[in-house]
Residue frames relative to the residue before (quaternion, step in Angstrom):
aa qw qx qy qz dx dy dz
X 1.0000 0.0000 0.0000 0.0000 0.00 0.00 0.00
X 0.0472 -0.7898 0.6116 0.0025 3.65 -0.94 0.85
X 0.0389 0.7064 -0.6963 0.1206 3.79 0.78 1.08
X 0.5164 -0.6910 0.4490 0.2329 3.05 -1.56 0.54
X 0.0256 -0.7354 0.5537 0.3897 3.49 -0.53 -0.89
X 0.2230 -0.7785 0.5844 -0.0527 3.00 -2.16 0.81
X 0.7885 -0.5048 0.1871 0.2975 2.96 -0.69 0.95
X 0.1896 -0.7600 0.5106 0.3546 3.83 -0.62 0.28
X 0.3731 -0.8235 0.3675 0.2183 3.31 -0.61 0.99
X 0.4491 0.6980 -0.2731 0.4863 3.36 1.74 0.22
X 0.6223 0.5386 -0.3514 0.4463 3.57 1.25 -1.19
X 0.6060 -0.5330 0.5541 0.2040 2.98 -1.30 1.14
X 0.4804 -0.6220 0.5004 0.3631 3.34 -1.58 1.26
X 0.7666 -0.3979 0.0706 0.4990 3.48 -1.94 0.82
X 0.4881 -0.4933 0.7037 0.1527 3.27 -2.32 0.06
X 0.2666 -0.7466 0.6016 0.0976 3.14 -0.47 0.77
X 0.6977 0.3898 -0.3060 0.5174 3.26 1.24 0.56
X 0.3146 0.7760 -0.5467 -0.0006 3.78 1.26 -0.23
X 0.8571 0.3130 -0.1379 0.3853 3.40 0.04 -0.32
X 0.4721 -0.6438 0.5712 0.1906 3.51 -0.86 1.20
X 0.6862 0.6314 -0.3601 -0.0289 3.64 0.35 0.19
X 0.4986 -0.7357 0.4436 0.1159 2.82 0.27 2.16
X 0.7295 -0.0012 0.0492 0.6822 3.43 0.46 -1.35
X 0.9474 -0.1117 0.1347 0.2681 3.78 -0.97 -0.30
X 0.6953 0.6283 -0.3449 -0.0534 2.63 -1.27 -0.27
X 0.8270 0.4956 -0.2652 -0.0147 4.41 -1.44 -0.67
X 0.0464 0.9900 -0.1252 0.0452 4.36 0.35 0.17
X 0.5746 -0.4902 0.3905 0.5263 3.11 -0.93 -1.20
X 0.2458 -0.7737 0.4914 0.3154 3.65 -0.37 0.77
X 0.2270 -0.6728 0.6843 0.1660 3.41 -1.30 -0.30
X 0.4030 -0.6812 0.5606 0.2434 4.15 -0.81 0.61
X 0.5883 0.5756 -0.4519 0.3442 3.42 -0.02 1.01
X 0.7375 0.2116 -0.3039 0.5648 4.03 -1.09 1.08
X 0.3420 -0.6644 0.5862 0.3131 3.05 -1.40 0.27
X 0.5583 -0.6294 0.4205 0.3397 3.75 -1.64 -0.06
X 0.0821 0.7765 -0.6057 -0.1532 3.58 -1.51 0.37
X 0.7960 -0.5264 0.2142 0.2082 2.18 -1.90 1.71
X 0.1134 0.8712 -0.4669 -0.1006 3.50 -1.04 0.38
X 0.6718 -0.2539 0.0189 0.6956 3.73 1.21 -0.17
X 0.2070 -0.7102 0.6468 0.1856 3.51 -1.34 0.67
X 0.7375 -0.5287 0.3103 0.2832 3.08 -2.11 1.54
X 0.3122 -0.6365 0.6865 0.1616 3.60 -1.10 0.81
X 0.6952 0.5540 -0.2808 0.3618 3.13 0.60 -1.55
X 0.4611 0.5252 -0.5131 0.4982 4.46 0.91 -0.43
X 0.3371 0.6547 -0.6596 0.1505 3.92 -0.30 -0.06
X 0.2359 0.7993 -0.5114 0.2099 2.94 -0.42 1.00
X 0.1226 -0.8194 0.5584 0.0423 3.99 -0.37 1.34
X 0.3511 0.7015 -0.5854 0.2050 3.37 0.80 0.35
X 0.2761 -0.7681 0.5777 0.0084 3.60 -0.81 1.21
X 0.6822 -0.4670 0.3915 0.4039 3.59 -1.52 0.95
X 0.5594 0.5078 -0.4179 0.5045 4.21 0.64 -0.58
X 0.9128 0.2361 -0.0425 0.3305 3.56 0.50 -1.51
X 0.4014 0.4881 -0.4974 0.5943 3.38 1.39 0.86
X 0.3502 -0.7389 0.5432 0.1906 3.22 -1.71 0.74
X 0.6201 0.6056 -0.1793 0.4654 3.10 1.61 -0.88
X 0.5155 0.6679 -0.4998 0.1957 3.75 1.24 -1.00
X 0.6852 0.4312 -0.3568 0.4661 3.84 0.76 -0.54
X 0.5141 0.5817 -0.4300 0.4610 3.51 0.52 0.72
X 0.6694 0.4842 -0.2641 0.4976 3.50 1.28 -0.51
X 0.5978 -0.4964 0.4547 0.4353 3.48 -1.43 0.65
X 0.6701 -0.5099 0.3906 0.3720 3.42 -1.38 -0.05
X 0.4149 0.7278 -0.2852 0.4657 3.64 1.08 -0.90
X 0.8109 0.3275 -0.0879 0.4769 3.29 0.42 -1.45
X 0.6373 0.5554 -0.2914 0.4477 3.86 1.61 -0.20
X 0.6766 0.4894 -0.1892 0.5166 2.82 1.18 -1.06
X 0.8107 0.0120 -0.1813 0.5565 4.19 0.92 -0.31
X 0.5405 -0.7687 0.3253 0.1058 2.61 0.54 1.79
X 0.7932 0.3503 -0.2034 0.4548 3.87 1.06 0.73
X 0.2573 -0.7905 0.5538 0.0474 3.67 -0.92 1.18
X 0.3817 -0.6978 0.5980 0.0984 3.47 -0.35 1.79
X 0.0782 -0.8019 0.5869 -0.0796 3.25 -0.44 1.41
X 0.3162 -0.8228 0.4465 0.1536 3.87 -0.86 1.37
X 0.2104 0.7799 -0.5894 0.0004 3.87 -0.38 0.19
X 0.4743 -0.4572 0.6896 0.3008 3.09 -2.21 -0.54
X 0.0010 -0.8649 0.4801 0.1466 3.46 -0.19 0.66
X 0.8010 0.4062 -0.3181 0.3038 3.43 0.77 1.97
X 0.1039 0.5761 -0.5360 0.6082 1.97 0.48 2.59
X 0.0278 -0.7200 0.6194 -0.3117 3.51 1.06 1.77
X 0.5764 -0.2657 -0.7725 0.0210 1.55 -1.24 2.75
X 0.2712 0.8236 -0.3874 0.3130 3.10 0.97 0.92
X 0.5336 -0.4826 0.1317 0.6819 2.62 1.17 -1.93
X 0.3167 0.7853 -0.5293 0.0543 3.43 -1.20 0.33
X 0.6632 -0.5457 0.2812 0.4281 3.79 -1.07 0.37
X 0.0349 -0.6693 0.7410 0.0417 2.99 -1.81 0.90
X 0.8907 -0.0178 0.1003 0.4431 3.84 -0.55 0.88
X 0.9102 -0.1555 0.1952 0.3305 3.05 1.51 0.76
X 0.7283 0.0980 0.0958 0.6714 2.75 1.40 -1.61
X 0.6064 -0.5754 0.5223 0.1685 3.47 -1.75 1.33
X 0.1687 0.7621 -0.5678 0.2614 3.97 0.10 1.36
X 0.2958 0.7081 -0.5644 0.3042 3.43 -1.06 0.88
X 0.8646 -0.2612 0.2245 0.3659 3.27 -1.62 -0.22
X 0.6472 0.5472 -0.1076 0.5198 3.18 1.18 -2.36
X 0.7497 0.4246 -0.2525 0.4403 3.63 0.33 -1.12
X 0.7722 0.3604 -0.2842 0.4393 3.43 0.85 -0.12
X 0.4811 0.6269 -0.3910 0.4720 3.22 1.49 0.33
X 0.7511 0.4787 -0.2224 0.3966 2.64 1.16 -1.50
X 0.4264 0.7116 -0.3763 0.4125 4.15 1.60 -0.22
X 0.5738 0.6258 -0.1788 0.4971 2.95 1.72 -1.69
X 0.6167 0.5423 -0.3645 0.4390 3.47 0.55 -0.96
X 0.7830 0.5156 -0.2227 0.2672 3.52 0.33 -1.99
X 0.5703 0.6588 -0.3307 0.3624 2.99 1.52 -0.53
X 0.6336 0.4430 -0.2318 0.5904 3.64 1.08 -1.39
X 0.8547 0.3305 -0.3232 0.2361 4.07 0.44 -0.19
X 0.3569 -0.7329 0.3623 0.4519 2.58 2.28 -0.05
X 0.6189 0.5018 -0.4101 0.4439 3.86 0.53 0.54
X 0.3761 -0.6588 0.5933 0.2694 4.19 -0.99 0.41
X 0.2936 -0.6416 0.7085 -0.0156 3.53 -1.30 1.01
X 0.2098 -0.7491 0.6150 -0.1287 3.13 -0.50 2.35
X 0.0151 -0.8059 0.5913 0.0244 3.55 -0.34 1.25
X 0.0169 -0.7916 0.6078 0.0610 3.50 -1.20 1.37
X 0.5394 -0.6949 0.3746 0.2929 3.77 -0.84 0.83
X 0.3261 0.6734 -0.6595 0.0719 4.19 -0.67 -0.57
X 0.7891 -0.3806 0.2234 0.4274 3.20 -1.98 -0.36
X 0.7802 -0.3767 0.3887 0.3137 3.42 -1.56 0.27
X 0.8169 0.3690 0.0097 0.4432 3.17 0.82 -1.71
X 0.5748 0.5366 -0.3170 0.5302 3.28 1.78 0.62
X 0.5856 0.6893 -0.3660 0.2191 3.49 1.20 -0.03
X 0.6416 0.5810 -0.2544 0.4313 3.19 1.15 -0.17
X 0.6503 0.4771 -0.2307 0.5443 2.79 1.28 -1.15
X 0.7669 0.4086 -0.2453 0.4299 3.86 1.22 -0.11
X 0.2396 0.6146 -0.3814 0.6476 3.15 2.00 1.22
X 0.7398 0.4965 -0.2296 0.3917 3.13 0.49 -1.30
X 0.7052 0.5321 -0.1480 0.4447 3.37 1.44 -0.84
X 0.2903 -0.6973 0.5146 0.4058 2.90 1.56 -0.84
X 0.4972 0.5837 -0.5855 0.2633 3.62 0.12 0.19
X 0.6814 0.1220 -0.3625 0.6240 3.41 1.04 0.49
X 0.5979 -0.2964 0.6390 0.3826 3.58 -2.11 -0.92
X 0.8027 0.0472 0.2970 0.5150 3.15 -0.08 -1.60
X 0.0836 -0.6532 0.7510 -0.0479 3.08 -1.86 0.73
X 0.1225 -0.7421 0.5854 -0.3027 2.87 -1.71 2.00
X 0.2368 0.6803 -0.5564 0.4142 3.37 0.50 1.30
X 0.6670 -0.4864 0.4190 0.3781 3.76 -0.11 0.55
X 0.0792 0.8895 -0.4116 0.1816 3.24 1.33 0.60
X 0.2125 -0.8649 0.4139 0.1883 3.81 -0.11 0.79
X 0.1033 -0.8704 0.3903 0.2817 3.81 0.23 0.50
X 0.1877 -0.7891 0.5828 -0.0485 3.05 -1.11 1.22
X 0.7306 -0.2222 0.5142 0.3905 3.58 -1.81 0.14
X 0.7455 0.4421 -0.1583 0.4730 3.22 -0.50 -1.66
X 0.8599 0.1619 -0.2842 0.3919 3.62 -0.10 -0.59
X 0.1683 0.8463 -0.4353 0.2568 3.62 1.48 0.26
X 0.8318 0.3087 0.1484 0.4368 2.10 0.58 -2.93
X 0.6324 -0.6187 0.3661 0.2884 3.46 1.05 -0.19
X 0.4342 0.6737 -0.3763 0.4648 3.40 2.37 0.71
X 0.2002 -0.6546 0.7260 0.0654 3.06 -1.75 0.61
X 0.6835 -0.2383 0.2915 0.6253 4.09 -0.34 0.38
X 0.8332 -0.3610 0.0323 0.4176 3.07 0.00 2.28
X 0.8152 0.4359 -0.1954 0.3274 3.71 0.66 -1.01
X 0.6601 -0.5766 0.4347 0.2071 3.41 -1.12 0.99
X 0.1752 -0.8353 0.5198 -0.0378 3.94 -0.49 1.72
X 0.7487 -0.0625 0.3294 0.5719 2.62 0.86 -1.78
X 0.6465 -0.4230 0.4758 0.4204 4.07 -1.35 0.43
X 0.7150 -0.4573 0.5199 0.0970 3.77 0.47 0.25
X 0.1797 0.7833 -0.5946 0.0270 4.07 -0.72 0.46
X 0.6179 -0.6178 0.4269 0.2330 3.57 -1.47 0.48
X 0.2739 -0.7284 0.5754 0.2517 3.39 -0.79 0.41
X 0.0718 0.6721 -0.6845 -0.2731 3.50 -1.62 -0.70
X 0.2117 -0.8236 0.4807 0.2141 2.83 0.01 1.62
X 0.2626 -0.8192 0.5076 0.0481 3.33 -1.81 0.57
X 0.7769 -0.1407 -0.0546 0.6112 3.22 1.44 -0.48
X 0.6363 -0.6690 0.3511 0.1558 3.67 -1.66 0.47
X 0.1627 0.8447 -0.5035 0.0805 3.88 0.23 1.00
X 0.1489 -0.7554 0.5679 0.2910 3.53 -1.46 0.12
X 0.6522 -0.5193 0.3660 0.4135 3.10 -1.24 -0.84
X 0.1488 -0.7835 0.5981 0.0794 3.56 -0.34 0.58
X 0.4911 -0.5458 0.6432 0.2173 3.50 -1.98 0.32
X 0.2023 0.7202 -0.6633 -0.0200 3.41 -1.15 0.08
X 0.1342 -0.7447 0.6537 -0.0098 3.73 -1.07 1.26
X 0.6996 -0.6000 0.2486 0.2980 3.62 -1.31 0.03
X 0.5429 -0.4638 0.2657 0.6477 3.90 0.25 0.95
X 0.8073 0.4396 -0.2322 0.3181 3.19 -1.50 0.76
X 0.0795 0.8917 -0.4364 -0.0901 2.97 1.74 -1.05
X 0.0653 -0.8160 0.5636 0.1107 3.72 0.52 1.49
X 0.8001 0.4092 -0.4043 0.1702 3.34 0.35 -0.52
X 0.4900 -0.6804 0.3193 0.4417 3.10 1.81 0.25
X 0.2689 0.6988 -0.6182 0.2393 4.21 0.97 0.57
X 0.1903 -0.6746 0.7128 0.0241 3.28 -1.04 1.46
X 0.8468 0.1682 -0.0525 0.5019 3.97 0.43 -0.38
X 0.4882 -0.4141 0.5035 0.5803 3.80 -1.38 0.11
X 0.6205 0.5663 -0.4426 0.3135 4.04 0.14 -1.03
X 0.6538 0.4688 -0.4263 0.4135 3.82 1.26 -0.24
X 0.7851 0.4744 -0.3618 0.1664 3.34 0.78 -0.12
X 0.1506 0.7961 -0.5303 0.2496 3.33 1.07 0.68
X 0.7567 0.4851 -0.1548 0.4101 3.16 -1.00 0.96
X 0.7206 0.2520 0.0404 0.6446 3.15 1.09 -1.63
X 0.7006 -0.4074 0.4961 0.3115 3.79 -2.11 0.70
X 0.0436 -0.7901 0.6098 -0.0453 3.26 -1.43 0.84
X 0.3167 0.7791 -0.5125 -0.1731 3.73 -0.20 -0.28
X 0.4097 -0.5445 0.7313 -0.0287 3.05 -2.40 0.44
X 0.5170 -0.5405 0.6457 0.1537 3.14 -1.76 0.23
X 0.6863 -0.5154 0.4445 0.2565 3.34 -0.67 0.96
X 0.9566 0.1183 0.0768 0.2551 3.55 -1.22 0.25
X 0.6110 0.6367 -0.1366 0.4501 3.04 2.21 -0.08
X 0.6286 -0.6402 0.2145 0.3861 3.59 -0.36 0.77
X 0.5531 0.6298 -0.3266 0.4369 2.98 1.56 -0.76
X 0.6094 0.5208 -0.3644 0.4739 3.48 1.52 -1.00
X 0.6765 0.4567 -0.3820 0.4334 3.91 0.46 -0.19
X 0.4129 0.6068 -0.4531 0.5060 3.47 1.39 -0.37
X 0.7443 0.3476 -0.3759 0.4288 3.53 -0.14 -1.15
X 0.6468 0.4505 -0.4266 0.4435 3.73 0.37 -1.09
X 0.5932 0.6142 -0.3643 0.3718 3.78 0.27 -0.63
X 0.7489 0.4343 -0.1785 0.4677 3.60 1.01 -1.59
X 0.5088 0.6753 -0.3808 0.3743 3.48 1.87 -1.25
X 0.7288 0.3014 -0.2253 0.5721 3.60 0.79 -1.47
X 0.4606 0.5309 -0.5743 0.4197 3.78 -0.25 0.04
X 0.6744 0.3823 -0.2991 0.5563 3.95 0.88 -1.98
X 0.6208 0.5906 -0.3938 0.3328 4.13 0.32 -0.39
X 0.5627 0.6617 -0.1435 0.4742 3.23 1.71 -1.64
X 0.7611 0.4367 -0.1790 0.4450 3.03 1.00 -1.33
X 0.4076 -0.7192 0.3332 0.4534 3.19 1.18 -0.30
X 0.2324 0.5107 -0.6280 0.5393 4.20 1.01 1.21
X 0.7759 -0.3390 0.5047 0.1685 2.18 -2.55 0.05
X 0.4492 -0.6135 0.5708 0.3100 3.55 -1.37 0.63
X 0.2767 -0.8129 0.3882 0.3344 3.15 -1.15 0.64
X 0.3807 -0.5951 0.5968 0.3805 3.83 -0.95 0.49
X 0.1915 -0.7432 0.6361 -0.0793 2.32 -1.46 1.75
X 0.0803 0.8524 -0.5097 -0.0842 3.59 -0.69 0.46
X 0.5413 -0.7823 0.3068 -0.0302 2.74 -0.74 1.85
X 0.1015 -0.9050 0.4091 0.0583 4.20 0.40 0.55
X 0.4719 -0.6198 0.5258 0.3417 3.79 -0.72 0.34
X 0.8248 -0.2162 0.0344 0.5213 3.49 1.06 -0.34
X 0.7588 -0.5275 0.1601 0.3467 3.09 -1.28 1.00
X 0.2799 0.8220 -0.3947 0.3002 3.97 1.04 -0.09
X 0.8324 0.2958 0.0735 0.4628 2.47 0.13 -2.45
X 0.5886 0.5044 -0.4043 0.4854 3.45 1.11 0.21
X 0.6049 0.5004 -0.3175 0.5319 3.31 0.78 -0.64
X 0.7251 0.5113 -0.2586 0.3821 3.38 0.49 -1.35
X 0.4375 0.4785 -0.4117 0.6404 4.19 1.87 -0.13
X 0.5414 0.5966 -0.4973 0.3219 3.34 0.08 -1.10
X 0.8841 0.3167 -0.0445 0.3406 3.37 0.04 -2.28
X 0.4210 0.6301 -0.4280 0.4925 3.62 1.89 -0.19
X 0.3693 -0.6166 0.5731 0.3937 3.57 0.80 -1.27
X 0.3737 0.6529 -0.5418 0.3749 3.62 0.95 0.24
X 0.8503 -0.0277 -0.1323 0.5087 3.73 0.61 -0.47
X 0.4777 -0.7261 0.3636 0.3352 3.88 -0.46 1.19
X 0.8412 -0.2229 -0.1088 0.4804 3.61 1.16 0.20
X 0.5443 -0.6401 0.4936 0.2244 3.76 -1.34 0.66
X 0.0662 -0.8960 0.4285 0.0962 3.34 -1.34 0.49
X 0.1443 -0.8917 0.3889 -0.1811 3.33 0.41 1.67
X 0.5014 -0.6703 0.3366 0.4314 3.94 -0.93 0.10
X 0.5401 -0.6540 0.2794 0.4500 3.63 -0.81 1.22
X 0.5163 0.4500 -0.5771 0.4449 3.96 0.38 0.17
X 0.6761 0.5178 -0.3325 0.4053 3.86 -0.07 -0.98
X 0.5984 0.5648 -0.3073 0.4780 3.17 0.91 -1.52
X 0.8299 0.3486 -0.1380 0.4130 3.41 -0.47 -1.63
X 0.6386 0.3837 -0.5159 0.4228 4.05 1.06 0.51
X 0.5079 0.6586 -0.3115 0.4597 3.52 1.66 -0.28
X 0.5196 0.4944 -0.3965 0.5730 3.67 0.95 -0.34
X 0.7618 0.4207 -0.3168 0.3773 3.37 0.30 -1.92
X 0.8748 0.4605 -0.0805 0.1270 3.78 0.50 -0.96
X 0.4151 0.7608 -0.2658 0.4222 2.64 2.43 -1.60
X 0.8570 -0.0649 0.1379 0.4923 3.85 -1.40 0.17
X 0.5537 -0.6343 0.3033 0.4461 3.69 1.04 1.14
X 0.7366 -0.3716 0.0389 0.5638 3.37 0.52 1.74
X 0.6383 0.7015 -0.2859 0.1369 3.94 0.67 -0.29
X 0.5783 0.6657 -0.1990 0.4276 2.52 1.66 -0.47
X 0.7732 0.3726 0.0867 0.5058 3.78 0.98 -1.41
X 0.3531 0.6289 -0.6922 -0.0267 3.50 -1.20 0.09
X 0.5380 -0.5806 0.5657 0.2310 3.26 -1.71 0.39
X 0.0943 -0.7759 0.6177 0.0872 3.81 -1.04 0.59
X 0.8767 0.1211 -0.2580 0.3874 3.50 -1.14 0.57
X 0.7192 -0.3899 0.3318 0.4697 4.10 -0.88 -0.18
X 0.3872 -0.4797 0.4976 0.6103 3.89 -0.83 -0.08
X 0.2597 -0.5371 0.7312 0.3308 3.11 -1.99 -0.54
X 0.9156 0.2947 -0.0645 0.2659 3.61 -1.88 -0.21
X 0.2514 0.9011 -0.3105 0.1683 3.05 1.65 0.91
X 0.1262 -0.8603 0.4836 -0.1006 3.21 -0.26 2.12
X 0.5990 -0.5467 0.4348 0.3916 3.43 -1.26 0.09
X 0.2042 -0.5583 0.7442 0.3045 3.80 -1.41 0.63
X 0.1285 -0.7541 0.6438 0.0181 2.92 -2.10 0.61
X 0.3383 -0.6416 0.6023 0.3333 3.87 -1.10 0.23
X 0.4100 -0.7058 0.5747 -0.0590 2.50 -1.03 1.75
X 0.0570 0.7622 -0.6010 0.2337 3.47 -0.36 1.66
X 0.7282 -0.4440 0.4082 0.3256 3.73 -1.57 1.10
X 0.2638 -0.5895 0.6931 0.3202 3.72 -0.98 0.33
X 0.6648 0.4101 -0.4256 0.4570 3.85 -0.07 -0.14
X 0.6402 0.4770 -0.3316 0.5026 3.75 1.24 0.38
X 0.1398 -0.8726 0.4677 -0.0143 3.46 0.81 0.73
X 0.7680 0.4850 -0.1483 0.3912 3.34 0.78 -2.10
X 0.6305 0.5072 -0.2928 0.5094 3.32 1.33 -1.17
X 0.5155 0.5886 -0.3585 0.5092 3.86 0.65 -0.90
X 0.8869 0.3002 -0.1281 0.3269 3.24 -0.17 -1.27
X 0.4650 0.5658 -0.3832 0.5629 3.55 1.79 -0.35
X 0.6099 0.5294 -0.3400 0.4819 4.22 1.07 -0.99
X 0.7330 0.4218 -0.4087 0.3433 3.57 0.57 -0.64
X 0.5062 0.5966 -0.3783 0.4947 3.39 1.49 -0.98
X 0.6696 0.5288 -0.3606 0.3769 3.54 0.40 -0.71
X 0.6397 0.5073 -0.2932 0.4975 3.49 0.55 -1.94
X 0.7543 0.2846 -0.3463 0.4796 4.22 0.04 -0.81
X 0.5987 0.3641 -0.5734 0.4246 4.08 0.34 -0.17
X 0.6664 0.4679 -0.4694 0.3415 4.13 0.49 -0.54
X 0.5091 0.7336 -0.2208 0.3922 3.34 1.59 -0.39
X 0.6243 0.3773 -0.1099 0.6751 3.31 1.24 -1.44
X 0.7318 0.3734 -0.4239 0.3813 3.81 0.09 -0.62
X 0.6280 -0.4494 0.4270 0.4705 4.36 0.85 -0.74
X 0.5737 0.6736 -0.4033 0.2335 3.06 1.19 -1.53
X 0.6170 0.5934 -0.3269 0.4003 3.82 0.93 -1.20
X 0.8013 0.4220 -0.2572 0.3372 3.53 0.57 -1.08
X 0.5576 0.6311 -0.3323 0.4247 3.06 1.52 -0.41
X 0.6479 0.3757 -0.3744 0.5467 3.50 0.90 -0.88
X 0.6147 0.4747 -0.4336 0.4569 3.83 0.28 -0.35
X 0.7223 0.3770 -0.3011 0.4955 3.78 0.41 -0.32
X 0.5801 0.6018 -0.3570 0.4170 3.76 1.08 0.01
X 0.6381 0.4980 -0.0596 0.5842 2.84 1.88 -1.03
X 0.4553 -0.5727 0.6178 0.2881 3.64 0.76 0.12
X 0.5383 0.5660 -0.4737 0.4068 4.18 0.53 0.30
X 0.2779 0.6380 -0.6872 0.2085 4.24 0.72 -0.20
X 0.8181 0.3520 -0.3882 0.2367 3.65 -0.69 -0.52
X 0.7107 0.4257 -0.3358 0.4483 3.18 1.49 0.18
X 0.2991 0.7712 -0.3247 0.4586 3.67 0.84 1.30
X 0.1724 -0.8964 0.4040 -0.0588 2.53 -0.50 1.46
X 0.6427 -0.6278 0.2184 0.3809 3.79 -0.88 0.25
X 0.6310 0.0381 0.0623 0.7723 3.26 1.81 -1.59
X 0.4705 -0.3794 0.6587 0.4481 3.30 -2.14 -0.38
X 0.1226 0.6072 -0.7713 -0.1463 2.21 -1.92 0.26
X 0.5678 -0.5806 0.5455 0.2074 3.31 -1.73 0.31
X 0.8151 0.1907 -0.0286 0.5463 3.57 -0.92 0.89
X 0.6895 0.5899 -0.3865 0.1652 3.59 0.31 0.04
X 0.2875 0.6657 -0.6030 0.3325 3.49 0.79 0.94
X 0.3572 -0.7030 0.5886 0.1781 3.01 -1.63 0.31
């Protein structure tokens, strides 16, 4: 299935705050490392019971009987998701509370690397995976630059982000666009769409006849940010919610700002087994009743996320 998705026409123009990202974080995954554990979601509380879920018969058994879906993420990619005091709170985690409610089942969120989530689907060491996760072709089918990883996993997609720039307050070198950095230092998180953005623009600035751009590439979104503000690289590249909460928050707004519009604005999705149909398809039922009931916009507007909202789920619908 390739339903699209579309805007919510209700979500409030942008937020200058979509994204909690205090420190980091969201992407393209890749199937490689495993994950460690780092704080599980407080914020899933959820008492919805088999009487008071509508949706609980929609789920495989497995998921009736232990009443809980071991959800994978990166928890840094604040306001999506990431730790406060311990506990794994954000956008995703409160969506996902939202969810448990209509299926009658708790969502157990556990942190590790970015670039392990797929590959920890694959294992089953989770259900599902939910890190601002961007859904793509490529991770459908189980590609990486053209080549064959893995069988490939489903989304339900759920909401709508791009990519955004972000350089150091002041923005000395004056980068009005990704197209300015040719030539010049960038960094990124590992394994993340945003990281193929840059490689994409690098050969476009080659094509064009400029410099390639040096890219440097981070296990996580920190240490990218943290080049950014050293001046080691004149500017990071990150998703425009994440991006635009880092400007708002970093060193009480000093630290960051964002230049030009996102670009390539795709759907995130929950990333679920293709041999898991029932569960997949029990999440979409879910993701459009929080949709129809408010319950969805509300957690997106707590979060400073309204412009990323969407009308329906849909399954499969990256491009």
């Amino acid at each position: 299935m390739t339903a699209s998705i579309t805007r919510r026409k209700t979500a409030k123009s942008r937020i200058a705050a979509v994204g909690a990202i205090a420190v980091a974080g969201t992407l393209l995954l890749t199937a490689c490392g495993d994950q460690t554990d780092s704080a599980s979601s407080g914020s899933g509380d959820s008492t919805a019971t088999k009487a008071g879920a509508p949706l609980f018969s929609k789920l495989p058994e497995k998921y009736q009987k232990s009443g809980v879906i071991k959800v994978g993420t990166n928890a840094e990619y604040a306001p999506m998701e990431s730790v406060e005091n311990g506990k794994i709170v954000g956008v995703d985690p409160d969506i996902a509370a939202e969810l448990g409610k209509k299926l009658g089942v708790k969502f157990e969120f556990t942190s590790g690397s970015f670039d392990g989530l797929i590959t920890s689907l694959y294992s089953r060491r989770h259900d599902v995976i939910m890190s601002s996760i961007t859904d793509t072709k490529e991770r459908q089918e189980g590609l990486e630059n053209g080549k064959k990883l893995g069988k490939g996993i489903d989304f339900v997609d759920y909401f709508l982000a791009g990519t955004a720039v972000y350089t150091k307050k002041g923005n000395p070198q004056n980068i009005k666009s990704i197209e300015d950095l040719c030539g010049k230092t960038a960094s990124v998180q590992r394994g993340t769409t945003y990281e193929e953005a840059l490689k994409k623009q690098s050969k476009a600035c080659t094509d064009g006849g400029e410099k390639a751009i040096e890219i440097e590439s981070f296990e996580n979104d920190t240490e990218a940010q943290t080049r950014v503000k050293s001046g080691g690289a004149v500017a990071g590249v990150n998703d425009y919610p994440v991006a635009l909460d880092l400007a708002r928050k970093a060193d009480g707004g000093n630290a960051f700002e964002v230049v030009g519009e996102q670009v390539d604005a795709g759907p995130f999705g929950i990333g679920v087994n293709k041999d898991n149909p029932g569960l997949r398809d029990a999440l979409k039922e879910a993701v459009d009743a929080i949709i129809a009931d408010g319950s969805y916009q509300k957690v997106l507007d707590k979060w400073g996320a309204g412009t990323g909202a969407i009308d329906k789920a849909a399954i499969n619908g990256g491009k």
